[in-house]
Structures are given as structure tokens and as C-alpha cells.
C-alpha positions as protocol buffer text, in pm:
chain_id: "A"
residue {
  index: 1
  type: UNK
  ca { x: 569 y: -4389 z: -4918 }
}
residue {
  index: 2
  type: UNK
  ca { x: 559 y: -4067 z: -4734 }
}
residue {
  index: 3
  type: UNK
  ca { x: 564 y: -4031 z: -4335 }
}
residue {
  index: 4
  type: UNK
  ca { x: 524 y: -3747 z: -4128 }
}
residue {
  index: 5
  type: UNK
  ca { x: 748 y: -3765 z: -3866 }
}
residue {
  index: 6
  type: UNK
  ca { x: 577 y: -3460 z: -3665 }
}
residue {
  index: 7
  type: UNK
  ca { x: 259 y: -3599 z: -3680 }
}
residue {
  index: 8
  type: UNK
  ca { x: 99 y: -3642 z: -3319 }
}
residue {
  index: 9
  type: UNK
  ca { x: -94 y: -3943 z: -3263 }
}
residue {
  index: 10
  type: UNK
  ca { x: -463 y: -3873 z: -3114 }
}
residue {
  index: 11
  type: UNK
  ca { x: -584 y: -4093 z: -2818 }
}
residue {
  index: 12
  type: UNK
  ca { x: -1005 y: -4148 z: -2786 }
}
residue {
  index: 13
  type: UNK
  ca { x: -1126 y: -4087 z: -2449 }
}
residue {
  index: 14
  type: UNK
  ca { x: -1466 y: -4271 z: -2362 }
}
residue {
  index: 15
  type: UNK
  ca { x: -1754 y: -4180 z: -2169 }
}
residue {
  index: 16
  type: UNK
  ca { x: -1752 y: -4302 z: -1852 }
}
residue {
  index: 17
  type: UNK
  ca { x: -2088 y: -4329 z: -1779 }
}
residue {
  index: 18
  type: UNK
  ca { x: -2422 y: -4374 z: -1895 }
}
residue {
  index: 19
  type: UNK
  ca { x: -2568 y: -3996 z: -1965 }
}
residue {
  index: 20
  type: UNK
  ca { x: -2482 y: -3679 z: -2165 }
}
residue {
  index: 21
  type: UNK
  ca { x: -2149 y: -3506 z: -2212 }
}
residue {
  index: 22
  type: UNK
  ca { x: -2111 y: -3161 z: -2174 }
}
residue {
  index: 23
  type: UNK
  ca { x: -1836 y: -2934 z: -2186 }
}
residue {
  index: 24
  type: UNK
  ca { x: -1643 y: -2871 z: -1872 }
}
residue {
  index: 25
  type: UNK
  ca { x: -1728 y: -2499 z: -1846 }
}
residue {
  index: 26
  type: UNK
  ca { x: -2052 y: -2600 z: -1810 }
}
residue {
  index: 27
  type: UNK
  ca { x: -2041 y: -2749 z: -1462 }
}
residue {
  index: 28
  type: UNK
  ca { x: -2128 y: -2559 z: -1124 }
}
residue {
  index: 29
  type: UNK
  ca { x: -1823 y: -2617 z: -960 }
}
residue {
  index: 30
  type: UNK
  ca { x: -1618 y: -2281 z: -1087 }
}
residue {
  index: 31
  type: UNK
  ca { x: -1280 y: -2483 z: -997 }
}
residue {
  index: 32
  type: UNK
  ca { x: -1369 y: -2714 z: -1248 }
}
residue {
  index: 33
  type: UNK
  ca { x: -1554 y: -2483 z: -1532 }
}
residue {
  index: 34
  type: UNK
  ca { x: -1268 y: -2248 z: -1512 }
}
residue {
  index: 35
  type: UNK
  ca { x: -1049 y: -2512 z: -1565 }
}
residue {
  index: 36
  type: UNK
  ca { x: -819 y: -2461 z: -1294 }
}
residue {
  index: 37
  type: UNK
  ca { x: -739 y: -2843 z: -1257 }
}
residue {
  index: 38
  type: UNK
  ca { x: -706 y: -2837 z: -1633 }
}
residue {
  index: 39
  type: UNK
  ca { x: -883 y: -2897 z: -1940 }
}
residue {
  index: 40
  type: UNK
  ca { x: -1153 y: -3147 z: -1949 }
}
residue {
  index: 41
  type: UNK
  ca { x: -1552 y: -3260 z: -2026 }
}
residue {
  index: 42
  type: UNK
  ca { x: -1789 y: -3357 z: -1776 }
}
residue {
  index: 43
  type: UNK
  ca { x: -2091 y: -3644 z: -1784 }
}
residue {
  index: 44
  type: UNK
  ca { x: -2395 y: -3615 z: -1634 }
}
residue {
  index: 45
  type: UNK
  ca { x: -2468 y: -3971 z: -1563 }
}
residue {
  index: 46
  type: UNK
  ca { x: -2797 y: -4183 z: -1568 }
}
residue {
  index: 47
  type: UNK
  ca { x: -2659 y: -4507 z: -1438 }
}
residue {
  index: 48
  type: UNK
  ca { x: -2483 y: -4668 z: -1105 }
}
residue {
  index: 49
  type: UNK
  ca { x: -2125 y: -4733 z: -1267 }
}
residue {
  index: 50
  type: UNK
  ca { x: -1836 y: -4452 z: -1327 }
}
residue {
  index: 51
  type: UNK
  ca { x: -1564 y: -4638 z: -1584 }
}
residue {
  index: 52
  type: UNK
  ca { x: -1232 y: -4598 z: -1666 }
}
residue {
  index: 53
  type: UNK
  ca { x: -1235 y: -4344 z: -1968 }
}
residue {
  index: 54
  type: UNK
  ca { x: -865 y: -4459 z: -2023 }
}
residue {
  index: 55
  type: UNK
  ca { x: -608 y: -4713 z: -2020 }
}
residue {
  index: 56
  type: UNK
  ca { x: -332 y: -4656 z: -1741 }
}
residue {
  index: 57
  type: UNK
  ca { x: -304 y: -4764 z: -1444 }
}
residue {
  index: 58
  type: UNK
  ca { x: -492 y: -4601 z: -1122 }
}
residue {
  index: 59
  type: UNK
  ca { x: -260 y: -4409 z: -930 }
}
residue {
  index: 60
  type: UNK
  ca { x: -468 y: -4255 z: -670 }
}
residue {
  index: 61
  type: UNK
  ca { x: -858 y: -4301 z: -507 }
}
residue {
  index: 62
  type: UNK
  ca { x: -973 y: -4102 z: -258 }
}
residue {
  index: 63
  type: UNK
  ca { x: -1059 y: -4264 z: 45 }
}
residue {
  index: 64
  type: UNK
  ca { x: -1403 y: -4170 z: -1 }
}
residue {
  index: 65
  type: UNK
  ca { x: -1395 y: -4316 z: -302 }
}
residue {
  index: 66
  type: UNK
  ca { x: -1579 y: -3981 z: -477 }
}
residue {
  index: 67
  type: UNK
  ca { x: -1273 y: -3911 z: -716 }
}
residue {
  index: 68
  type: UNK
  ca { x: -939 y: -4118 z: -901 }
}
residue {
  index: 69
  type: UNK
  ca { x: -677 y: -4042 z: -1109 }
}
residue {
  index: 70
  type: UNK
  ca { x: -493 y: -4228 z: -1357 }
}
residue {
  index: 71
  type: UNK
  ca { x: -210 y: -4202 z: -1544 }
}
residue {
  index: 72
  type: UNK
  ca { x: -175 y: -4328 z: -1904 }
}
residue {
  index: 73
  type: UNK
  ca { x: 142 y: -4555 z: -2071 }
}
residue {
  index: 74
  type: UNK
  ca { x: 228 y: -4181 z: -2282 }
}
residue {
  index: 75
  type: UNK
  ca { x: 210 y: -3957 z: -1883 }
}
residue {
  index: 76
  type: UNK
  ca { x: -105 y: -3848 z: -1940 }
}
residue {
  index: 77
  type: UNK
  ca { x: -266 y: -3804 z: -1597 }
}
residue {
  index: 78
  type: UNK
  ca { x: -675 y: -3790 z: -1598 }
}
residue {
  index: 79
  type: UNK
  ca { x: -846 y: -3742 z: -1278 }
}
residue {
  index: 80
  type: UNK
  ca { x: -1249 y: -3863 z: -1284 }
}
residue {
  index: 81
  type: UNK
  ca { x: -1415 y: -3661 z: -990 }
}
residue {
  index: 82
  type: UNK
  ca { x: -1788 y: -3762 z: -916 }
}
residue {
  index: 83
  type: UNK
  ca { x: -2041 y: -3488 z: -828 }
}
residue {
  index: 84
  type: UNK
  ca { x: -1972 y: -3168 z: -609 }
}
residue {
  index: 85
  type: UNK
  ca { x: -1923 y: -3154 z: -281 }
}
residue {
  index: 86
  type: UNK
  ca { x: -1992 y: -3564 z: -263 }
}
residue {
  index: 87
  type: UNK
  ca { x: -1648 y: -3581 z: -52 }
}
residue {
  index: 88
  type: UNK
  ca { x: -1929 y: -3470 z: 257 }
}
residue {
  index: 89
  type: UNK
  ca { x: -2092 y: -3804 z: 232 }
}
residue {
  index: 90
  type: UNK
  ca { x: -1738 y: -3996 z: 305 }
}
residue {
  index: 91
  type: UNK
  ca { x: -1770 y: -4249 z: 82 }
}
residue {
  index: 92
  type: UNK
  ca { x: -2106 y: -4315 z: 157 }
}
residue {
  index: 93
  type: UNK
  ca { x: -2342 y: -4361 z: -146 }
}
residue {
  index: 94
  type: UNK
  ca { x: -2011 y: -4525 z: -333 }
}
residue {
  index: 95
  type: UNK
  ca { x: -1852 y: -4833 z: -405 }
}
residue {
  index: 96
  type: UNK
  ca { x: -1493 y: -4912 z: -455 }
}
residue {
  index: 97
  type: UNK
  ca { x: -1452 y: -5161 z: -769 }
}
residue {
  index: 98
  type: UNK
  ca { x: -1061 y: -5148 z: -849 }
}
residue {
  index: 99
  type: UNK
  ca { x: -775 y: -5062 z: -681 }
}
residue {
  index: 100
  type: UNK
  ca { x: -502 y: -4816 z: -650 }
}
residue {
  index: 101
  type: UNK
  ca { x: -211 y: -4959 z: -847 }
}
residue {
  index: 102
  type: UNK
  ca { x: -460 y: -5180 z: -1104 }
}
residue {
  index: 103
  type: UNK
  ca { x: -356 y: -5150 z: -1437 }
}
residue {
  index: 104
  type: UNK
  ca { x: -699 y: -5123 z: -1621 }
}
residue {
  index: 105
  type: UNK
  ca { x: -824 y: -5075 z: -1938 }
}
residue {
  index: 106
  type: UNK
  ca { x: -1070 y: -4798 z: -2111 }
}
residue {
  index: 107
  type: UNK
  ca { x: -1436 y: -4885 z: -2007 }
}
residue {
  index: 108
  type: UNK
  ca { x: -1332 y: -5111 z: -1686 }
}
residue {
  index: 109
  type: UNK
  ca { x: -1538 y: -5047 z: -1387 }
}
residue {
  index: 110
  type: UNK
  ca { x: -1396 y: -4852 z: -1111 }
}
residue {
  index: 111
  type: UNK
  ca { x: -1684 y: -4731 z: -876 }
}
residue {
  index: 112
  type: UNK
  ca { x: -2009 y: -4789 z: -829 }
}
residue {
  index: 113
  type: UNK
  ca { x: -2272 y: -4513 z: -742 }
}
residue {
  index: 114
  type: UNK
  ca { x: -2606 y: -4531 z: -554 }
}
residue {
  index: 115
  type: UNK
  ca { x: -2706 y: -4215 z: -829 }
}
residue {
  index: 116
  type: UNK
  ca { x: -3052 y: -4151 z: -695 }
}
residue {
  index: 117
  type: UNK
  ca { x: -2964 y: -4157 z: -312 }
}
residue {
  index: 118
  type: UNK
  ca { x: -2719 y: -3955 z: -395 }
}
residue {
  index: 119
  type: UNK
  ca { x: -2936 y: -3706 z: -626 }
}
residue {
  index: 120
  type: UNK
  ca { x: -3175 y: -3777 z: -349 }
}
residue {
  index: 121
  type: UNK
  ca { x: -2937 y: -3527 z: -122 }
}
residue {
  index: 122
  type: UNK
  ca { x: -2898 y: -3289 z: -309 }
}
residue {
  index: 123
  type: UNK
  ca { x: -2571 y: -3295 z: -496 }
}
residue {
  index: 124
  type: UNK
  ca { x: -2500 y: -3215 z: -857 }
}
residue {
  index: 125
  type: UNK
  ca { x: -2374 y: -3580 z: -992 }
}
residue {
  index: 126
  type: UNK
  ca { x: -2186 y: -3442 z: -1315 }
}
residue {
  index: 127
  type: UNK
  ca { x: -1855 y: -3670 z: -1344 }
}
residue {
  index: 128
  type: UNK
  ca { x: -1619 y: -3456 z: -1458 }
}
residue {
  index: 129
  type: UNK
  ca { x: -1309 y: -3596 z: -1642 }
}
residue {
  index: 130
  type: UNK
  ca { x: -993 y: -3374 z: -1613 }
}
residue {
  index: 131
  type: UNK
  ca { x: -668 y: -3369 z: -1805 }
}
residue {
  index: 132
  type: UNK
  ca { x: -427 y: -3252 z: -1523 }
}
residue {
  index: 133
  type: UNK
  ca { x: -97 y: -3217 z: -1726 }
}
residue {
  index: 134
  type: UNK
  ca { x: 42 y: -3054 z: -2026 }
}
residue {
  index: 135
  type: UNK
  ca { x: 130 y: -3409 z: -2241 }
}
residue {
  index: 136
  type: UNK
  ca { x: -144 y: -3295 z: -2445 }
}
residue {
  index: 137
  type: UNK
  ca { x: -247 y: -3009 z: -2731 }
}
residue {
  index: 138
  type: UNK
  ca { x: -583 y: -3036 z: -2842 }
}
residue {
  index: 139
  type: UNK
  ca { x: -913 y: -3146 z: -2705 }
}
residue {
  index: 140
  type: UNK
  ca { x: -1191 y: -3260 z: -2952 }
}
residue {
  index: 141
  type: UNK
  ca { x: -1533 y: -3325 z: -2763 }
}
residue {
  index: 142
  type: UNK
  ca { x: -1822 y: -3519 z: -2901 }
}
residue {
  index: 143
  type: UNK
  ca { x: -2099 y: -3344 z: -2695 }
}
residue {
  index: 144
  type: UNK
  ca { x: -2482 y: -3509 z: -2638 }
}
residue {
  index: 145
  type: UNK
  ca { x: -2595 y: -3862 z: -2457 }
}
residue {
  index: 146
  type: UNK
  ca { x: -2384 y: -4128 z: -2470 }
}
residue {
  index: 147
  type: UNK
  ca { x: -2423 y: -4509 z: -2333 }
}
residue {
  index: 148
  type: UNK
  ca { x: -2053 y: -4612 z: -2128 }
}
residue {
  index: 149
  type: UNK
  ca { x: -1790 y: -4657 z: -2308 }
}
residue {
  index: 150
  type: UNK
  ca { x: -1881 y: -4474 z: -2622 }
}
residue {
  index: 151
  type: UNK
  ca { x: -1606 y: -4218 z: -2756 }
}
residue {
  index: 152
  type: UNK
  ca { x: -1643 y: -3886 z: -2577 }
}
residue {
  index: 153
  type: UNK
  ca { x: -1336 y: -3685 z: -2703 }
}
residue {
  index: 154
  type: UNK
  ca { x: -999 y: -3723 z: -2854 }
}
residue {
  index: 155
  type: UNK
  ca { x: -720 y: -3559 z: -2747 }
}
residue {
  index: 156
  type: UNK
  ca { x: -409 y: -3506 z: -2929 }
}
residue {
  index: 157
  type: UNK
  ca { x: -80 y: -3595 z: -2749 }
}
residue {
  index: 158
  type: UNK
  ca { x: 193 y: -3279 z: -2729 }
}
């Protein structure tokens, strides 16, 4: 039996909403399309609930409750920011479900969205799912719709 010692393992990343994934140059926020927070994909959701697209525990939520990051058991860190510009509406139009320090699993909920009020005002709602450190080499994305919690992309670990 053969192993290959330099063989990195690949880690799925799932959806983390309801809606269609689309690759993160393709968002309206240039910040995020030119991928100055790092490499990522985006979602544009169709449903109330934004889900862990990890394992890891949550290390940060903004206290408007519009973006978190996690970081993964390997030191992958993934921040999940909802819309553009929702940090205006100061939490309002979102709903904390977990907590800073959690350890959670992939597809666990973690905020809940009013979606239509929000759409309602004007913002662009695409969830954009961000890989902000270097523990990774390779980003495979699985574009189109997607229900929660499907597989969205693999990434393979540096």
C-alpha cells in the first residue's frame, strides 16, 4: 500500500443559505469582488436563515449581527458577511441565533434574516463567504441554486 505523504486533504464548504452561488467577483461591493478580504463565493439567498458553512467555532459577530467569522479546528478563518451596506440598519432586520465562542457545526443556524424587509430597503442581500487567511491553496466552486447546506465549494488546505 502506497501513501502520499504530500497529499493535502480538501475540506467541503456548504451553502449557507437557500439561493444561488455565484462567484465572489461577481458581487457589487468592489472590496469584496476584488477580493481584498480574500478569496471567497457569495450566495444570493431566498430564505430567512444564514448557516454555518463550516465547522469551528464562532470567534466574532458583529454587534449588528450583519456579519461573523469563524475559525476552523485546521486555522482556517471564514468570515460570512450579509448584504452591503446592511451594517446601516444596526442590527435591525436580523436575528442573533448562536453565540460568539459556540463551537458549531457546518449547516447550524447562526442568524436569522427578515430577507424581504430587508430587500424591501434597498440593499443587495448577497451573503458573501470569505476565506480571510492563507491556510489554504485552491478554491473549487460549485456555481448555480442550491437549498442550505448543500456543498458549495471545496477548498484545499495549504
Amino acid at each position: 500500500m502506497k501513501f502520499n505523504l504530500f497529499k493535502k486533504a480538501k475540506t467541503s464548504v456548504l451553502t449557507c443559505a437557500d439561493g444561488k452561488v455565484v462567484p465572489i467577483t461577481e458581487v457589487s461591493d468592489p472590496v469584496f469582488a476584488q477580493k481584498m478580504m480574500g478569496d471567497g463565493f457569495a450566495v444570493i439567498p431566498t430564505g430567512n436563515t444564514i448557516y454555518s458553512p463550516v465547522s469551528g467555532k464562532i470567534s466574532m459577530i458583529f454587534d449588528t449581527n450583519h456579519a461573523f467569522g469563524l475559525t476552523m479546528s485546521n486555522g482556517l478563518e471564514v468570515l460570512v458577511h450579509i448584504g452591503i451596506d446592511t451594517v446601516n440598519e444596526k442590527g435591525e432586520g436580523f436575528k442573533r441565533l448562536a453565540a460568539i465562542n459556540d463551537t458549531v457545526k457546518a449547516g447550524d443556524p447562526i442568524i436569522g434574516i427578515d430577507l424581504e424587509a430587508l430587500k424591501a430597503k434597498g440593499y443587495d442581500m448577497a451573503v458573501m463567504v470569505i476565506f480571510t487567511n492563507d491556510k489554504y491553496s485552491e478554491l473549487t466552486l460549485m456555481e448555480g441554486d442550491h437549498q442550505a447546506k448543500e456543498e458549495a465549494a471545496t477548498i484545499q488546505l495549504a
